[in-house]
N, C-alpha and C positions, 0 to 999 in steps of 0.2 A: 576310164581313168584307173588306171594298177595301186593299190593300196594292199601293204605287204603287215602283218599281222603275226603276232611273236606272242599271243596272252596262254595259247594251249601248252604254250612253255613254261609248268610253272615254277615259279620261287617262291619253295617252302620258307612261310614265314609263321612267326612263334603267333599265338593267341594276343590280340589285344595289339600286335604293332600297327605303329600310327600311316605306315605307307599306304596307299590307298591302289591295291593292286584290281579289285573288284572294277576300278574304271574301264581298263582296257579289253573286256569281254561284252562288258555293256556299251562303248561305244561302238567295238564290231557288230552286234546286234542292232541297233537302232540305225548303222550306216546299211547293212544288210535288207532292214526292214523298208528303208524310206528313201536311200539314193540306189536304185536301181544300176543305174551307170558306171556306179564304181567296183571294179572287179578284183573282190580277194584273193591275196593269193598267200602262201604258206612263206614269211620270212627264208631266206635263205642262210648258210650261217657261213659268218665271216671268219676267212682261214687265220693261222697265226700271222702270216706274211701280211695279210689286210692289217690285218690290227697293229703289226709291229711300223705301218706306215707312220705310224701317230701316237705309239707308246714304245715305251721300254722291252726289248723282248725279256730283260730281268722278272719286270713286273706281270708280263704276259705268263711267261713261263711259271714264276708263284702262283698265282690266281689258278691256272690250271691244274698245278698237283697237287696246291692248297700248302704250300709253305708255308703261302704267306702269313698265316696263322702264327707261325712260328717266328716269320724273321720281320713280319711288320704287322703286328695284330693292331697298332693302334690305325693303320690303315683301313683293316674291316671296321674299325670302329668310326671312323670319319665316313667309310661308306654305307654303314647304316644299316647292312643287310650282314645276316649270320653268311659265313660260306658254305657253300654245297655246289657239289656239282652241277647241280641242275639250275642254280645262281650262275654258274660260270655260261652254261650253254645258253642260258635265256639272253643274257649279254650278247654273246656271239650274234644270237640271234637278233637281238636288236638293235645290234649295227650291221648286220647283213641287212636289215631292211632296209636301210639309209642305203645304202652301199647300191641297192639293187632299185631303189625308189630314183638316186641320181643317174645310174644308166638308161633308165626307162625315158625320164625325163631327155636328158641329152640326144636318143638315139630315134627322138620324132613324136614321143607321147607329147612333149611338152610339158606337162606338171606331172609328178605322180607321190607318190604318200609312203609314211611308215606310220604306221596305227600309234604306235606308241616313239619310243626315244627320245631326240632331244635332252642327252643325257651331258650336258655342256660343264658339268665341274669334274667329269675327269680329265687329269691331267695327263701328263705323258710317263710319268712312273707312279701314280696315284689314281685312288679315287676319292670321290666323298659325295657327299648329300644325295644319294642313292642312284649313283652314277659311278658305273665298276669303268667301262671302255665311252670314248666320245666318240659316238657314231655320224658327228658331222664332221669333226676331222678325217674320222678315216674315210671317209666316205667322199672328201673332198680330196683327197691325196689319191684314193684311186682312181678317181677322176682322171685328175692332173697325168698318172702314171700313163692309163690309158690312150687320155689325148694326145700326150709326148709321143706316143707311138708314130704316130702320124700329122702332127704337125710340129713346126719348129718353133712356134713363141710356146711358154709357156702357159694353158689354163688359167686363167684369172677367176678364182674363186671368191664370192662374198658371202658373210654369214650374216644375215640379218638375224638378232637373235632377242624376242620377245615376251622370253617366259619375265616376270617379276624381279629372280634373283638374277644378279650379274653372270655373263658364264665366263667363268674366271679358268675353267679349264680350257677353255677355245683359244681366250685371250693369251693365255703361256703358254700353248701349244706351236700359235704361228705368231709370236713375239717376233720384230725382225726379219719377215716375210712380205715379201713385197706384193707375194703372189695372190695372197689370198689378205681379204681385208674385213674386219669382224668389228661389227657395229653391236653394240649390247644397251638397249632401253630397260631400265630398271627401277627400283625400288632403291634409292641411296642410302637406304639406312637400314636395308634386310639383307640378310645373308646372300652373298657372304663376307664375314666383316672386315675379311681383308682383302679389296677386290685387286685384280691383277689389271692390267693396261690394257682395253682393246686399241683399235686404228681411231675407234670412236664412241666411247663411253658417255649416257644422257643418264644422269641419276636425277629421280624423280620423288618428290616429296611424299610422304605418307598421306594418304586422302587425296591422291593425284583424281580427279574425275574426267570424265571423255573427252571434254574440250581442251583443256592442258595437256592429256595425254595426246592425242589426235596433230596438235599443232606440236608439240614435240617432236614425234613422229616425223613431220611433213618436213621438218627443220631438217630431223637425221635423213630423211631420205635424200634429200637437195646437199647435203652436204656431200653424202655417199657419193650424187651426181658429179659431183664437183672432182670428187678427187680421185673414183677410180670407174675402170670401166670392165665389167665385170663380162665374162663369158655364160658365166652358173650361176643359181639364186639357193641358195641353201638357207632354208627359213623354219624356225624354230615359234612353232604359233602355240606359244604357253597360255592357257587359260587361268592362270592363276592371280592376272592383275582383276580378274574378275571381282566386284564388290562381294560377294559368296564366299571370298576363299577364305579358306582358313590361316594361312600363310603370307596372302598375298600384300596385301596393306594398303593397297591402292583399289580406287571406288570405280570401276567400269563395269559399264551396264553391258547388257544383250547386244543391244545395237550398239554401243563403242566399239567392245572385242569386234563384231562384226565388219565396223567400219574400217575400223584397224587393217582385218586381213583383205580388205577389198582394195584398201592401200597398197598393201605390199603387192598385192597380185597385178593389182592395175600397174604398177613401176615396172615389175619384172615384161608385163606383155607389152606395155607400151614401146620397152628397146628387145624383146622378143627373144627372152632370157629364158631359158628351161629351167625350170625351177621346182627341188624337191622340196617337201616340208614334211615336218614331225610335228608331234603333238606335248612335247616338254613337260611343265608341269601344271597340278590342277590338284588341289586340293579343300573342295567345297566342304561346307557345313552340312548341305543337302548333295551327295556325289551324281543323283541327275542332272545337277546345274552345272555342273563341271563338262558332263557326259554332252549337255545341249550347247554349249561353248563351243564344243570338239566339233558337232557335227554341223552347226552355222560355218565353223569353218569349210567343210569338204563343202557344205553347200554355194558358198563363193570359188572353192576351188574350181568343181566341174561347170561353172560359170566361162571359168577362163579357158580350161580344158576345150570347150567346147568350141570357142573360137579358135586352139590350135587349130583341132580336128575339121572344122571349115576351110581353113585354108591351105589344108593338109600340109603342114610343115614340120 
């Protein structure tokens, strides 16, 4: 299974910031050490054209020379991270993994991964909450581009999206899109505080624990059933409804998160959905329990991966 990796990209960040960048080096290590099966490889980095799939070339073009400093600083400020270039290129690179994690998926891996991303509240001329570019938008629009080459319906993209906080940049992205349908499970009362409209929004109470969450869950997934029939599974597995987190406000154990993604995995194979996922957010108290979150994940992944690979499809 292809898992695409963007942490040797660093983002100079000031002493003492509260973003927890140390996760994404420690989860390619521990996946490196103990799922043998899953095969690293070097993010690719996504061009302006990918990105302008799903954003503003305005805002593309700022971020890159670093205007935007100048003509919308309260935007770095909603994003959370000082600008630098080497901010800009780690972006790139973190929706190139999405980007190249969906093609792998599509073109016969079955599932395949970006170590890190799931960066759902940028918008299409914005960012915020430490999310410059949305790498499942873009990443689901080049999809669709691609597909359109050769076939004549359009790609039916679904975003199953998992982290804690609402992604309110997914949801304004394909507002009025038939094509792509973005379900967001959340924390109703965490950021962020002005949430946007998915296809299908489940806000969840503070101190939500595994069985409320889990039957929630099973509600949105049956509903998803119901109303659309998706081609792609673009799944955003945020560890951060973890009880550990620091951020997250909802009480899920080891074995919930776990359950959770055996969920999603089991939906997408049972109607036999290529399906990429990212690793969104995670922000533990202890950052190992964030890091053993991620990798329960891949270890349900190459569960299902495996059953591609059996029946070679």
């Amino acid at each position: 299974m292809h898992a695409y990796y963007s942490d040797h990209f660093v983002l100079p960040l000031p002493a003492g910031h509260r973003f927890p960048m140390a996760k994404y080096r420690m989860l390619r290590d521990r996946v490196a050490a103990e799922l043998a099966q899953v095969v690293q490889r070097e993010a690719p980095r996504a061009s302006d054209g990918e990105l302008a799939l799903a954003h503003h070339p305005a805002y593309i073009q700022s971020l890159v020379d670093g205007s935007i400093m100048q003509l919308q600083p309260k935007v770095m400020r909603d994003i959370g991270f000082p600008w630098s270039q080497a901010m800009v290129e780690r972006s790139r690179r973190s929706a190139g993994a999405t980007v190249a994690a969906v093609r792998d998926a599509m073109a016969g891996q079955g599932i395949a991964a970006n170590m890190a991303g799931g960066t759902h509240h940028a918008g299409a001329d914005k960012g915020a909450g430490f999310c410059v570019f949305n790498d499942a938008a873009i990443a689901a629009r080049v999809a669709q581009m691609e597909w359109g080459r050769t076939h004549r319906t359009p790609l039916q993209v679904a975003v199953v999206d998992l982290d804690v906080h609402q992604g309110d940049g997914t949801a304004g992205i394909f507002q009025g899109d038939a094509s792509v349908f973005t379900l967001s499970l959340h924390g109703e009362k965490n950021f962020p505080f002005l949430k946007q409209v998915s296809d299908l929004d489940v806000g969840l109470p503070d101190g939500c624990g595994d069985v409320a969450y889990l039957d929630a869950l099973e509600n949105a997934l049956e509903q998803l059933s119901q109303r659309f029939e998706p081609d792609l599974l673009i799944y955003l597995a945020g560890a951060d409804p973890f009880e550990g987190d620091r951020l997250g406000r909802l009480k899920l154990s080891f074995d919930g998160l776990q359950a959770r993604d055996r969920r999603v995995f089991d939906w997408a194979w049972q109607r036999r959905l290529p399906l990429a996922f990212a690793m969104a957010g995670g922000y533990g108290t202890q950052l190992e329990q964030t890091v053993q979150v991620q990798v329960n994940t891949y270890t349900v992944a190459l569960e299902y991966w495996r059953r591609w690979q059996a029946l070679g499809l």
